[in-house]
VOBA-1610 file (N, C-alpha, C; in pm, whole numbers, padded with zeros to 5 digits, always signed):
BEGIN
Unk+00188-04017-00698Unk+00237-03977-00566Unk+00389-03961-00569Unk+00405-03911-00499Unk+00585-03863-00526Unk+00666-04020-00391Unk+00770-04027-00463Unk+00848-04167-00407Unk+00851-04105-00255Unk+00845-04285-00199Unk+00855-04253-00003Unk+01023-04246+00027Unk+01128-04291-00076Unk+01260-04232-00030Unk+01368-04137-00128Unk+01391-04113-00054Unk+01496-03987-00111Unk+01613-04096-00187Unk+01662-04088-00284Unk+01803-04152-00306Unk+01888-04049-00301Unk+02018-04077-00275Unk+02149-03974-00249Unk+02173-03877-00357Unk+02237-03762-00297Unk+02229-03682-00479Unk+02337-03697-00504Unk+02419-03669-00575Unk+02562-03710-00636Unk+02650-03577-00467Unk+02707-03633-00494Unk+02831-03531-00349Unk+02904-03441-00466Unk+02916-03437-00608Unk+02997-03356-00730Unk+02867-03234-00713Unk+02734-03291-00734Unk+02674-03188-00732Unk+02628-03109-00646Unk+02614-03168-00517Unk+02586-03077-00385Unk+02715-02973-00382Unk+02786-03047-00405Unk+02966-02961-00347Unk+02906-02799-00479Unk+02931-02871-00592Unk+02903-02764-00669Unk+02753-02652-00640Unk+02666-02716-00643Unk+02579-02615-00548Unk+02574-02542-00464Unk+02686-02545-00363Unk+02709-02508-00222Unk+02780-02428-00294Unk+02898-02421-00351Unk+02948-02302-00381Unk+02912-02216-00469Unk+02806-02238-00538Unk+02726-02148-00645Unk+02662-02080-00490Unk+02592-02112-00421Unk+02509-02055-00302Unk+02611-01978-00224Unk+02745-02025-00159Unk+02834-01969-00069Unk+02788-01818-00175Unk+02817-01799-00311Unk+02917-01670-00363Unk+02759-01579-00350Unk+02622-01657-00319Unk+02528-01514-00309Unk+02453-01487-00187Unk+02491-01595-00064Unk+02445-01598+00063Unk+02480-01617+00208Unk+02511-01556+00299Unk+02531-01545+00443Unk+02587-01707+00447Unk+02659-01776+00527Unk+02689-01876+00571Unk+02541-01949+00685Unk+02464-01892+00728Unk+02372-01879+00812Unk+02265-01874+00733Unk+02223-01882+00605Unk+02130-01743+00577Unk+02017-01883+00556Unk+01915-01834+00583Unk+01759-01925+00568Unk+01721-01882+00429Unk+01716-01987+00294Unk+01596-01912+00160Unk+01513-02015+00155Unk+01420-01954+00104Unk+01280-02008+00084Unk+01306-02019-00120Unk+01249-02132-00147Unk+01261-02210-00220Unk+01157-02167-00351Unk+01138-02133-00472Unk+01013-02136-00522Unk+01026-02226-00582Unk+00896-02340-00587Unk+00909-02437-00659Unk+00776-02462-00713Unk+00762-02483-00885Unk+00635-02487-00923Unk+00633-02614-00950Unk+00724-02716-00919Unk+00718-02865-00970Unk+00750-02928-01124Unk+00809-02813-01230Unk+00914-02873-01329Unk+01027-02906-01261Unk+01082-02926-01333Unk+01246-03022-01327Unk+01346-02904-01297Unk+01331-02821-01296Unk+01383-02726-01298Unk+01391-02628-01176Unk+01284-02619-01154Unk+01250-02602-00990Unk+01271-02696-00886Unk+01227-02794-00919Unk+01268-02972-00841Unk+01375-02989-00808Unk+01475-02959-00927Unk+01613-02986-00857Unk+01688-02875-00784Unk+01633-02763-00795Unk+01650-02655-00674Unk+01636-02655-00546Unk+01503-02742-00562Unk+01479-02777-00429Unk+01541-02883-00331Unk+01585-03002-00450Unk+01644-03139-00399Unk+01799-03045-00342Unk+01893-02962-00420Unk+02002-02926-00378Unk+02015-02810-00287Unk+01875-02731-00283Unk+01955-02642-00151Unk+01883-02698-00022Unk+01834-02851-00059Unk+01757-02889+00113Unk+01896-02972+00126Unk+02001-03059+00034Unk+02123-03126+00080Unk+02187-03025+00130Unk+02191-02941+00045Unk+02309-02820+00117Unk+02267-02750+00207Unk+02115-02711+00235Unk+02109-02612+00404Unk+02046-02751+00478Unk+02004-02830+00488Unk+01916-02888+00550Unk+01796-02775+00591Unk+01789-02798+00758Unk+01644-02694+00774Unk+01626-02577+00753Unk+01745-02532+00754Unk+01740-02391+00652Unk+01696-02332+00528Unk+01608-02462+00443Unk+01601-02466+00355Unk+01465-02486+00365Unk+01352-02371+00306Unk+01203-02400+00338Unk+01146-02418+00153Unk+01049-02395+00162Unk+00976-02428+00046Unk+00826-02300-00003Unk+00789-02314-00089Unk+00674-02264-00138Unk+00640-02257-00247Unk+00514-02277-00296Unk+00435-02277-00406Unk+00368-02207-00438Unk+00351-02121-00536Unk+00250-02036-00570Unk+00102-02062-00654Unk+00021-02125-00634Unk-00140-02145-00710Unk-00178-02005-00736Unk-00177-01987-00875Unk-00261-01846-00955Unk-00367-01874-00964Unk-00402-02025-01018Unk-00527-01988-00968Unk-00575-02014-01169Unk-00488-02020-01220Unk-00550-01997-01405Unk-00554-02111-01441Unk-00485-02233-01378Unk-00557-02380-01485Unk-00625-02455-01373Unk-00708-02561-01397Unk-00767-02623-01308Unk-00676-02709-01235Unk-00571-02777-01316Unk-00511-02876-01218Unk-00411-02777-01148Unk-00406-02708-01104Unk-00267-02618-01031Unk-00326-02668-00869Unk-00398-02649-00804Unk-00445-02726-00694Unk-00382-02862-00680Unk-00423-02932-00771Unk-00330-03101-00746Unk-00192-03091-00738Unk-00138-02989-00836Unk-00018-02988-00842Unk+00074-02949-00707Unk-00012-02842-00684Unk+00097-02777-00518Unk+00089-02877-00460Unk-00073-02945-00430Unk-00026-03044-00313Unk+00064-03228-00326Unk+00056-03173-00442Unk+00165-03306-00489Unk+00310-03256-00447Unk+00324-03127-00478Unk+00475-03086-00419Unk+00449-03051-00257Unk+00331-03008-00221Unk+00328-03055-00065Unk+00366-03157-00027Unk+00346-03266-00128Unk+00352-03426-00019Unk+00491-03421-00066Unk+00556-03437-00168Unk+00672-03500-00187Unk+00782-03369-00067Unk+00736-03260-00063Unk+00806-03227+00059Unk+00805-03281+00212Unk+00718-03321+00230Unk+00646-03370+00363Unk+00719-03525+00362Unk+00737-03559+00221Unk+00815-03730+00254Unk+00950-03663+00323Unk+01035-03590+00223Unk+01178-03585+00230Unk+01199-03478+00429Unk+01057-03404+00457Unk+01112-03316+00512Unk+01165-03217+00535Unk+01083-03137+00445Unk+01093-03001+00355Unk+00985-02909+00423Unk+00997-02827+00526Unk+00888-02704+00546Unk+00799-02645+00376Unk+00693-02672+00358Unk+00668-02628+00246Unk+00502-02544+00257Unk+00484-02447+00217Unk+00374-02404+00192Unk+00301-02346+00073Unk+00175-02373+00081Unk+00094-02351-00090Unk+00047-02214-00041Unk+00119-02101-00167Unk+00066-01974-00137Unk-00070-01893-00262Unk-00099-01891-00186Unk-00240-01828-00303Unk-00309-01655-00268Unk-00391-01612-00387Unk-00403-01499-00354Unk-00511-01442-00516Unk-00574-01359-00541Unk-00670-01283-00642Unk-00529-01266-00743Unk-00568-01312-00844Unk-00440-01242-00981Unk-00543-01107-00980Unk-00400-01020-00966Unk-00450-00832-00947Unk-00523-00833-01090Unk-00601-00703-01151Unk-00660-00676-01271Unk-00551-00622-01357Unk-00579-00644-01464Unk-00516-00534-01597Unk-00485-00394-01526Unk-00392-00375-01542Unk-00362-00216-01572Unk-00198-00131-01590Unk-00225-00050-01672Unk-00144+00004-01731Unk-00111-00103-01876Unk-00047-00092-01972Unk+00007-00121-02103Unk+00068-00227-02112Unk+00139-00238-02048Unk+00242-00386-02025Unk+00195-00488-01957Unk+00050-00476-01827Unk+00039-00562-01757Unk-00073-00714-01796Unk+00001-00779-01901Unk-00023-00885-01965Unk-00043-01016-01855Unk-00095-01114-01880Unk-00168-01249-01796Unk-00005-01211-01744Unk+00065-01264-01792Unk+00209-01368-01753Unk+00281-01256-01625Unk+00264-01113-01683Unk+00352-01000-01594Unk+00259-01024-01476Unk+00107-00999-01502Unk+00040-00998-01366Unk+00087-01116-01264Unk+00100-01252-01321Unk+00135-01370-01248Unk+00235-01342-01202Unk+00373-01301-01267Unk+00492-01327-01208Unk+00531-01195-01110Unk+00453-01097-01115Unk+00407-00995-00993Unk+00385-01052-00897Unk+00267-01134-00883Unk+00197-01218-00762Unk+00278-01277-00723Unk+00339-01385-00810Unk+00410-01458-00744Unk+00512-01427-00640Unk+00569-01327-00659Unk+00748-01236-00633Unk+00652-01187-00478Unk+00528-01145-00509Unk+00464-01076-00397Unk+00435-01183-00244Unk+00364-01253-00287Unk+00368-01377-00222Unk+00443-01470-00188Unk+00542-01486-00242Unk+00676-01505-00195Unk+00760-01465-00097Unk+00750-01298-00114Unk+00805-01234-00039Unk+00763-01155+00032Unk+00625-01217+00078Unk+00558-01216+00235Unk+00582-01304+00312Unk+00597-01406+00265Unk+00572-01563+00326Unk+00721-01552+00330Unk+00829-01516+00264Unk+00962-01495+00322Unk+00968-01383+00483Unk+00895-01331+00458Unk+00900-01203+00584Unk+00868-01318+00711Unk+00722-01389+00671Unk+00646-01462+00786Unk+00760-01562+00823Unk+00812-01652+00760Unk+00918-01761+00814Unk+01044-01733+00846Unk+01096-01577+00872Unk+01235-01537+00876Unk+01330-01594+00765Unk+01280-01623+00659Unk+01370-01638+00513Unk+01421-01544+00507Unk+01592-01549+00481Unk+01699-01412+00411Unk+01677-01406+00287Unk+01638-01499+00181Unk+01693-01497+00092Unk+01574-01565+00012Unk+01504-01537-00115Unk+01426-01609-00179Unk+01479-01711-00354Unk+01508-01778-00345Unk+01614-01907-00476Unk+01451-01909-00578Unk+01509-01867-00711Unk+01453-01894-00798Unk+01531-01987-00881Unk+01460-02074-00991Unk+01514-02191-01023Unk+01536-02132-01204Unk+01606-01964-01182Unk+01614-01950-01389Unk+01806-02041-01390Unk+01828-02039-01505Unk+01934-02154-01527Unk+01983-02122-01684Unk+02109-02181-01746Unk+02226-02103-01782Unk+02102-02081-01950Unk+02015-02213-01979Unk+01913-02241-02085Unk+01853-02068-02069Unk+01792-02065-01957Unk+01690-01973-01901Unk+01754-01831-01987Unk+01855-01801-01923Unk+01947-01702-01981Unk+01992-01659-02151Unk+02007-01765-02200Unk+02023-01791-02365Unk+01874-01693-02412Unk+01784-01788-02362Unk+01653-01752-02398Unk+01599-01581-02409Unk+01645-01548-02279Unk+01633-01451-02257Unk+01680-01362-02351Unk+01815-01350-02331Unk+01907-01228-02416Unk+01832-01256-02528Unk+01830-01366-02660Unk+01738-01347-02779Unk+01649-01261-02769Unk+01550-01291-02682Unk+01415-01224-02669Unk+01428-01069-02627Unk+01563-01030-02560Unk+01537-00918-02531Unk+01630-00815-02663Unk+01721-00916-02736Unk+01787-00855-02869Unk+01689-00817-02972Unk+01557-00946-02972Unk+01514-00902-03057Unk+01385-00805-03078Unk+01374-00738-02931Unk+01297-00627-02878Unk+01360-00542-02896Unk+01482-00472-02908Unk+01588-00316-02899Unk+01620-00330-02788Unk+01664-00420-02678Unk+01678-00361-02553Unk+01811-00321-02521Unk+01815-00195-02437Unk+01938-00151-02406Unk+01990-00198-02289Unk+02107-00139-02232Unk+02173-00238-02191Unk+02145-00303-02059Unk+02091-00227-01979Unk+02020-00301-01898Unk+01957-00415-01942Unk+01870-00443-02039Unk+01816-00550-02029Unk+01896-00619-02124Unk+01999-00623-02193Unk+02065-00707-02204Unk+02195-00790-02110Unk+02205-00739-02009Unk+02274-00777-01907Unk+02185-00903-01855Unk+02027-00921-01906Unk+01964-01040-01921Unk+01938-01088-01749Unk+01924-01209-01704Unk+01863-01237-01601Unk+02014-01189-01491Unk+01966-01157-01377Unk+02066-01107-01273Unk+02088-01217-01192Unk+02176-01260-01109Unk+02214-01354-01042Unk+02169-01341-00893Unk+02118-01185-00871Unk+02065-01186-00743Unk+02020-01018-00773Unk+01902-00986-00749Unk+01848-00863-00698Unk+01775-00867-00632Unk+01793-00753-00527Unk+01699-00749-00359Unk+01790-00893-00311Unk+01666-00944-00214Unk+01668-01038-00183Unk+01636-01221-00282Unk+01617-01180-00379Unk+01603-01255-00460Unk+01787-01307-00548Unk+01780-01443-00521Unk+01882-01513-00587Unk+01825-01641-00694Unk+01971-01656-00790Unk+01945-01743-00904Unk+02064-01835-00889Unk+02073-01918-00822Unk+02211-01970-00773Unk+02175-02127-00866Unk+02149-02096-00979Unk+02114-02228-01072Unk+02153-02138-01228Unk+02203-01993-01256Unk+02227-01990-01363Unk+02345-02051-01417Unk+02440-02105-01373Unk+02507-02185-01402Unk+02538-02300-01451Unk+02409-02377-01428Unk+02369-02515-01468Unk+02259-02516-01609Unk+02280-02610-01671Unk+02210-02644-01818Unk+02105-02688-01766Unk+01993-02713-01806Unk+01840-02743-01795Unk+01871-02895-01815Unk+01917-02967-01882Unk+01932-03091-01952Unk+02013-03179-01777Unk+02049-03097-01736Unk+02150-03157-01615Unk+02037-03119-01486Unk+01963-03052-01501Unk+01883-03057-01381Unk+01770-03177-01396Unk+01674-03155-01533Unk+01642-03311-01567Unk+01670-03395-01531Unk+01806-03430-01565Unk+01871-03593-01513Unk+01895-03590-01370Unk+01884-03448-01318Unk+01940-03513-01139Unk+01745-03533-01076Unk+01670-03496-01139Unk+01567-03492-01096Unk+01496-03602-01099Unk+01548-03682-01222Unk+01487-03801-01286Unk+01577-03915-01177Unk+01690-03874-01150Unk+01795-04032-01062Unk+01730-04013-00963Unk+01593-03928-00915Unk+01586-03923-00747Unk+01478-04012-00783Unk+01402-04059-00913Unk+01273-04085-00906Unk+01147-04040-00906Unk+01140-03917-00940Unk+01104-03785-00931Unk+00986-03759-01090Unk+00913-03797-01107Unk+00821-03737-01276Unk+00818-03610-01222Unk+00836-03478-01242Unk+00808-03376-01282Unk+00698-03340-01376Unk+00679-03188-01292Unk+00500-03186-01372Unk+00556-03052-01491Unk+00489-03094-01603Unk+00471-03056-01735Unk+00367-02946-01729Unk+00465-02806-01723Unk+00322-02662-01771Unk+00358-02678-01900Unk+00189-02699-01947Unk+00145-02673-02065Unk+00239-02574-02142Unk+00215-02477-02091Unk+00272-02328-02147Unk+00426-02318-02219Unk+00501-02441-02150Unk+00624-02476-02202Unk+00688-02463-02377Unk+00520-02546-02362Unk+00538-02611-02535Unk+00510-02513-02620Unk+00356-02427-02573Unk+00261-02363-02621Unk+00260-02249-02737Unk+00263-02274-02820Unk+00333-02156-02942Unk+00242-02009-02891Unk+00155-01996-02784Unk+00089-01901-02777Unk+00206-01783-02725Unk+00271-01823-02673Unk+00434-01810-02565Unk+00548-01767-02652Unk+00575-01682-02660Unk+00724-01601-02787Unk+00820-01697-02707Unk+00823-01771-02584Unk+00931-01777-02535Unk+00907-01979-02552Unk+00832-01990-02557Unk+00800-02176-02611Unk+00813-02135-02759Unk+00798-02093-02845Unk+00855-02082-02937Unk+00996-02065-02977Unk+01091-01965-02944Unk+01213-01967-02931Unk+01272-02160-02897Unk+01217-02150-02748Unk+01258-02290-02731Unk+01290-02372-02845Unk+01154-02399-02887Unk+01185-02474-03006Unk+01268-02422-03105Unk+01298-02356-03152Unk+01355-02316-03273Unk+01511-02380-03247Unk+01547-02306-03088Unk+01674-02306-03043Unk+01719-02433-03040Unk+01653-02543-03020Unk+01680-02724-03014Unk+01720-02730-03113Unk+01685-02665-03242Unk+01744-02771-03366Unk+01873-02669-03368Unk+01957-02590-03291Unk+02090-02530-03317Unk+02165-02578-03228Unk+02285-02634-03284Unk+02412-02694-03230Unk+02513-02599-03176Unk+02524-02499-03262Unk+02634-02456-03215Unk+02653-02268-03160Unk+02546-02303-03116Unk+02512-02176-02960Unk+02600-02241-02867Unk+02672-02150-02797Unk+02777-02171-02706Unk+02695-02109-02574Unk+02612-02209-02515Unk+02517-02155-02348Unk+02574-02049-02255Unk+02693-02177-02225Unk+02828-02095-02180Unk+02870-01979-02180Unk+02934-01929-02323Unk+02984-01853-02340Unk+02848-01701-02339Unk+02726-01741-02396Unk+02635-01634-02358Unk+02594-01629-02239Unk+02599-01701-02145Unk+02600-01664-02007Unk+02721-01541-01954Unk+02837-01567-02039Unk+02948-01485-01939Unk+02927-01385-02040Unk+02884-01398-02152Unk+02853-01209-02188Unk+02733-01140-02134Unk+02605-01238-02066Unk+02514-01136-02013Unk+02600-01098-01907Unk+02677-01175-01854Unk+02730-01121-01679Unk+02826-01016-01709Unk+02910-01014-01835Unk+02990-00928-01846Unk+02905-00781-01877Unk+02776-00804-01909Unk+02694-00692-01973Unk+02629-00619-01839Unk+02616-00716-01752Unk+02532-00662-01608Unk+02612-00632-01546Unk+02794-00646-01588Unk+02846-00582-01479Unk+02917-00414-01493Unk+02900-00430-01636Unk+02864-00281-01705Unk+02740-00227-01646Unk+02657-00242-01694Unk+02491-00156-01632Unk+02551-00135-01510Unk+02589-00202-01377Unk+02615-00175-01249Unk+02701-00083-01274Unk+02841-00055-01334Unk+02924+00005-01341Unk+02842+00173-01396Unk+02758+00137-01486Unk+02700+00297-01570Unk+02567+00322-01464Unk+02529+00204-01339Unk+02451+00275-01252Unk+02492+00367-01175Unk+02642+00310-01103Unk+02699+00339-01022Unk+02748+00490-01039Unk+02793+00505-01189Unk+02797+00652-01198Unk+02706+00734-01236Unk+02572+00728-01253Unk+02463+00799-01267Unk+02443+00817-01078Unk+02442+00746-01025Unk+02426+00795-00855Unk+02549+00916-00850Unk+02693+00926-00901Unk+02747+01016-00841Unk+02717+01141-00983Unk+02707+01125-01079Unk+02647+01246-01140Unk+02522+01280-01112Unk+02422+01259-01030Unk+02340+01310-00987Unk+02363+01416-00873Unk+02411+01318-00780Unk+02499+01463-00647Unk+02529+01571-00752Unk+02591+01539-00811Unk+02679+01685-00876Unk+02641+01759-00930Unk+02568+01707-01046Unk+02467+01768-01170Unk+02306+01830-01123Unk+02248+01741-01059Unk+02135+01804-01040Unk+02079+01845-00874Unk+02000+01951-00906Unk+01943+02022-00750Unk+01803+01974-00768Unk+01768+01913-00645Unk+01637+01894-00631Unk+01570+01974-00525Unk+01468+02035-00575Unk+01433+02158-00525Unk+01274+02065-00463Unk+01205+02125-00378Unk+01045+02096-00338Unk+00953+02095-00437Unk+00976+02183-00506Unk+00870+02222-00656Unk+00954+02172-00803Unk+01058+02147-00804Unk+01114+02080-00932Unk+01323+02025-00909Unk+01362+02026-01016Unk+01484+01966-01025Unk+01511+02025-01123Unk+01645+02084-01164Unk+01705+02086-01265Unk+01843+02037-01255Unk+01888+02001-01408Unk+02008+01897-01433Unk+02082+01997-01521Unk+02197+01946-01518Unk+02321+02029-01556Unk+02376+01976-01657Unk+02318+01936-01783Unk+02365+01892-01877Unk+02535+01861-01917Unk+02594+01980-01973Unk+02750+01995-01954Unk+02745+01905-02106Unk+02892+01882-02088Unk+02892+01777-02194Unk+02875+01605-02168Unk+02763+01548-02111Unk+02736+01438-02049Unk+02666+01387-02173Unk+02741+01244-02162Unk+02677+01128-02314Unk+02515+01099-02291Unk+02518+01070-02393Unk+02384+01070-02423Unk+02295+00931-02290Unk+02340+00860-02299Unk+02302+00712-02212Unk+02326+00793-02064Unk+02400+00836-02068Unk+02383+00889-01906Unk+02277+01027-01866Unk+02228+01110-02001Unk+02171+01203-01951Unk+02009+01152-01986Unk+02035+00994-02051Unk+01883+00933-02025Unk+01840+00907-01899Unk+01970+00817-01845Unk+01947+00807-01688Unk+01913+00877-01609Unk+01999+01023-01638Unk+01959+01148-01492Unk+01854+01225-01529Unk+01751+01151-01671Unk+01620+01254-01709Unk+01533+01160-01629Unk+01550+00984-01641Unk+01470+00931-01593Unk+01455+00949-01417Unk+01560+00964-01351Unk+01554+00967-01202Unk+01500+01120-01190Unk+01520+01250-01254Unk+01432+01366-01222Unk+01313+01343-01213Unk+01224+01248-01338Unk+01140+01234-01370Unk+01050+01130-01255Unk+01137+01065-01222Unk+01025+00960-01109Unk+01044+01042-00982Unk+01115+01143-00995Unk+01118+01204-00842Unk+00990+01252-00834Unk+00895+01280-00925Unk+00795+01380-00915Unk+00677+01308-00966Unk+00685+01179-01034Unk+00610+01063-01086Unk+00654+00940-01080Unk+00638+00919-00928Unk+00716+00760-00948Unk+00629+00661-01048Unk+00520+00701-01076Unk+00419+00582-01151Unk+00453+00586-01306Unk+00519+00675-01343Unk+00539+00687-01455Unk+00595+00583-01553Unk+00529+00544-01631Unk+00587+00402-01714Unk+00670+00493-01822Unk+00804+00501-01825Unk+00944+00539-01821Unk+01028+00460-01913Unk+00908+00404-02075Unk+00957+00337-02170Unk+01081+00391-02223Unk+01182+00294-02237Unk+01333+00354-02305Unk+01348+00418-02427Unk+01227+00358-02512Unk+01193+00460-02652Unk+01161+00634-02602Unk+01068+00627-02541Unk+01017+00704-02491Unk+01098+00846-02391Unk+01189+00778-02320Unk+01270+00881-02231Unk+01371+00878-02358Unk+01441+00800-02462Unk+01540+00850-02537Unk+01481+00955-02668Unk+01344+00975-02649Unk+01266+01049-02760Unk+01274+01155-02653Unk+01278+01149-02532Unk+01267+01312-02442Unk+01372+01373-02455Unk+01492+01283-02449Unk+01580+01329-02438Unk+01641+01408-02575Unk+01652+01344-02669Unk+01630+01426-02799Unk+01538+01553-02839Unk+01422+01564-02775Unk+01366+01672-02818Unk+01419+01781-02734Unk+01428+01769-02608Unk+01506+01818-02489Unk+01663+01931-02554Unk+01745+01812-02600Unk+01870+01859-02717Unk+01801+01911-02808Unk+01662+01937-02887Unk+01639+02004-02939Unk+01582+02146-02920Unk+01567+02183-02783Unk+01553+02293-02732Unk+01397+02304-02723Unk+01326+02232-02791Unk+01193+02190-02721Unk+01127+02126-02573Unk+01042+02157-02512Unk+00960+02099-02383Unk+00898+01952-02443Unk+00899+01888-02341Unk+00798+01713-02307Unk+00768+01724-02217Unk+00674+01624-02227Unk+00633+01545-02134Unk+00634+01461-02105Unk+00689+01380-01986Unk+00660+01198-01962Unk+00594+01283-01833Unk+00515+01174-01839Unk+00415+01087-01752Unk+00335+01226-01697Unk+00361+01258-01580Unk+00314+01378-01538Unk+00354+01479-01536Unk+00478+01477-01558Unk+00627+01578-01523Unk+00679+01665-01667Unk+00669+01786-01661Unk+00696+01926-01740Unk+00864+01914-01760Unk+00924+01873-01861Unk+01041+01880-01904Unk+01099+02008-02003Unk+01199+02092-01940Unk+01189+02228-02005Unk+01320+02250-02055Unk+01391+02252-02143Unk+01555+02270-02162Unk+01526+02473-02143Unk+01614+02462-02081Unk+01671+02616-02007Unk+01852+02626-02041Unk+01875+02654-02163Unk+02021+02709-02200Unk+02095+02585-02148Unk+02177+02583-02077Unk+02283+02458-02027Unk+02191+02327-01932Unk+02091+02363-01899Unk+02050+02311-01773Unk+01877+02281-01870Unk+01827+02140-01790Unk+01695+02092-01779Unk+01623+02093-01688Unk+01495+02167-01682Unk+01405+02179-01529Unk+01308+02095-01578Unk+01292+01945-01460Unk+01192+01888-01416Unk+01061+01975-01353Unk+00954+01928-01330Unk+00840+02001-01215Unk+00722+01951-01278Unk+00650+01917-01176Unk+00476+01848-01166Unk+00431+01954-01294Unk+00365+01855-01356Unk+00267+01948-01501Unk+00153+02000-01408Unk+00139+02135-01482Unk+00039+02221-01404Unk-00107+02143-01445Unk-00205+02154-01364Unk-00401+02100-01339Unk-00386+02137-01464Unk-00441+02012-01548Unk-00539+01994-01709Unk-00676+02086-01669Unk-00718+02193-01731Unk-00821+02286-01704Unk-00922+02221-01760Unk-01024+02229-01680Unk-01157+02155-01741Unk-01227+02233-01855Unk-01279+02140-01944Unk-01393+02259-02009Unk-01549+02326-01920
//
């Protein structure tokens, strides 16, 4: 059962919390909490209920894939219900397979984000606090270095997109532990943590026996990396005004002498204009884009890609003729 009193949290760490929160939220602003009941989530929850009080709600997501996940929410039901925490257990069908990428873990963390951010709509929540953290981040960038990822995804976890904030990447995993553990607090253990089935419980481990990874310092190069991507988004929105006409029946783009990374960008936004469903792999649009410079036609997804002398015409691929 979770303890009947709260002990004080340190006033070093609320103060510091509050201003990790001031730099991504309204002075006013209501977030709803996700908390799956690691240590990690726990102490998210213990510091933005010191720092908003009732402004500060709660929720749990049950998928629904191990048997004890039921005990578990309502164990973080009760220990909210001691301290005085609005909290609710959200549940729902894990959607089916589909498309290429949509693996157990993507489908879950779909649901989750989904359900979340209904139950943010229903309680007037501004703002939804996820509990990733400076560990979280390390992890990440590896995993996404050692995929090819460009720079977007090496700019690694974001500190806030949409309505979604991470006002804990700042803090070490090892320091949320210990504030979780002085409240009295056992934290519940996902399996999956450990689980070598997991590229990312693997890493874990590997990464424990290395000393001299600087957390720190790879935190301020993903941020320095995401604040590039924003910077090379920001100008793909105004080379679009300029460069391309979007017509009812297609788009064409104005090549010119535009770098290569940016005329991936303005192939991919022609391209979802006319297929938003289109899974818009970065191998894949930088292979269009090359054949494209090679004066050859593609295809992604549904959409007829045609190099025309200076200029590229987008437009819906004409009806596959039956036999």
């Amino acid at each position: 059962m979770p303890p009947t009193s709260a002990n004080e949290l340190s006033r070093a760490a609320v103060a510091r919390f509050a201003r990790d929160l001031a730099a991504l939220a309204e002075p006013n602003a209501r977030v709803l909490v996700a908390v799956s009941g690691g240590p990690d989530s726990l102490a998210l929850l213990l510091l933005a209920h010191a720092a908003l009080g009732d402004r500060c709600h709660a929720a749990t997501v049950d998928h629904g894939l191990r048997p004890e996940a039921a005990d578990e929410a309502a164990w973080i039901a009760d220990l909210c219900a001691t301290r005085g925490i609005d909290h609710a257990i959200l549940r729902a069908p894990l959607p089916d397979r589909a498309g290429r990428t949509a693996n157990l873990s993507a489908r879950a963390r779909a649901l989750r984000y989904r359900l979340l951010e209904r139950h943010a709509d229903a309680i007037g929540a501004d703002l939804i606090a996820t509990a990733h953290h400076a560990d979280d981040q390390l992890e990440t960038l590896i995993m996404r270095l050692n995929r090819g990822a460009g720079l977007a995804g090496l700019a690694g976890v974001r500190v806030r997109g949409g309505r979604i904030i991470r006002p804990l990447l700042g803090w070490r995993h090892a320091e949320l532990v210990a504030l979780v553990a002085e409240q009295g607090i056992a934290a519940i253990d996902d399996p999956s943590n450990v689980s070598d089935r997991f590229d990312r419980a693997r890493l874990r481990k590997a990464l424990a026996g290395i000393d001299w990874l600087d957390v720190d310092r790879v935190g301020a190069s993903a941020a320095a990396l995401g604040d590039a991507e924003d910077a090379i988004a920001w100008m793909v929105r105004r080379l679009e005004a300029e460069l391309c006409l979007h017509e009812a029946d297609g788009s064409t783009l104005r090549i010119d002498d535009v770098p290569f990374e940016l005329r991936r960008r303005l192939l991919e936004r022609c391209v979802a204009r006319f297929d938003p469903g289109a899974e818009l792999r970065g191998g894949a649009v930088a292979d269009a884009v090359r054949t494209l410079d090679s004066k050859r036609s593609t295809m992604l997804g549904n959409v007829l890609c045609e190099p025309r002398g200076p200029e590229w015409r987008f437009s819906p691929a004409p009806p596959r003729r039956t036999p």
